[in-house]
C-alpha positions as MATLAB code, in Angstrom:
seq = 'XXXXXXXXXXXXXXXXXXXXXXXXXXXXXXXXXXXXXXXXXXXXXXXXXXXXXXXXXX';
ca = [
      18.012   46.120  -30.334;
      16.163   47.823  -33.322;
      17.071   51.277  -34.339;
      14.111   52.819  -33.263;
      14.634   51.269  -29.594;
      17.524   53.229  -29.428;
      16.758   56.236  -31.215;
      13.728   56.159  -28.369;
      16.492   56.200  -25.719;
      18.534   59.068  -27.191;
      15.260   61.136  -26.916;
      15.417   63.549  -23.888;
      12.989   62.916  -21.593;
      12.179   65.864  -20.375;
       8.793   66.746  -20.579;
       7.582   70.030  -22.984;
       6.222   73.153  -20.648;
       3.024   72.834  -19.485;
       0.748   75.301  -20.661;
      -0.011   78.548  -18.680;
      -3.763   78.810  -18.354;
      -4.844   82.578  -17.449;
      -5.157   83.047  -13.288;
      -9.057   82.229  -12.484;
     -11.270   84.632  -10.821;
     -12.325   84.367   -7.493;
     -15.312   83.708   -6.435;
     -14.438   85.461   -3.170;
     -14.049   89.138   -4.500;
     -17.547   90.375   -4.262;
     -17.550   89.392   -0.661;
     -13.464   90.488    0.287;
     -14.293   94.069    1.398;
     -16.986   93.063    3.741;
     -15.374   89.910    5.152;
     -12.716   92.303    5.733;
     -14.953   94.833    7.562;
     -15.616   92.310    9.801;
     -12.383   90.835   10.591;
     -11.680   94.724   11.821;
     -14.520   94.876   13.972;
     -13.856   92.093   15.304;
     -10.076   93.142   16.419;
     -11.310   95.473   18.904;
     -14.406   93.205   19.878;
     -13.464   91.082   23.149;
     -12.897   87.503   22.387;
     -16.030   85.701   22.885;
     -17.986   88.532   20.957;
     -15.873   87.522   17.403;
     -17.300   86.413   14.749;
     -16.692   82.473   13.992;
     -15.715   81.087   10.608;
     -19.341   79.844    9.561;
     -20.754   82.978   10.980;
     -18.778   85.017    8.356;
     -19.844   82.456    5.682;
     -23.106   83.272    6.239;
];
């Protein structure tokens, strides 16, 4: 074997850190307070009066 085969195999292999990218924005927070409006109404509204998933996306 050639020097540099083994001087490849000494190497540790563990991998450098990933990078830490900043946390994202979502595009959910100009909409959280009145999704969660809704979600409180609908606590006290009987079941078949709640809003459904693609009703609050609208």
């Amino acid at each position: 074997m050639s020097r540099r085969t083994v001087a490849l195999a000494l190497e540790p292999v563990w991998l450098a850190p990933r990078k830490q990218l900043p946390p994202r924005i979502s595009r959910l927070d100009p909409f959280k307070a009145t999704i969660d409006e809704i979600l409180r109404v609908d606590l006290d509204a009987p079941h078949k009066h709640r809003h459904t998933v693609k009703r609050v996306f609208e």
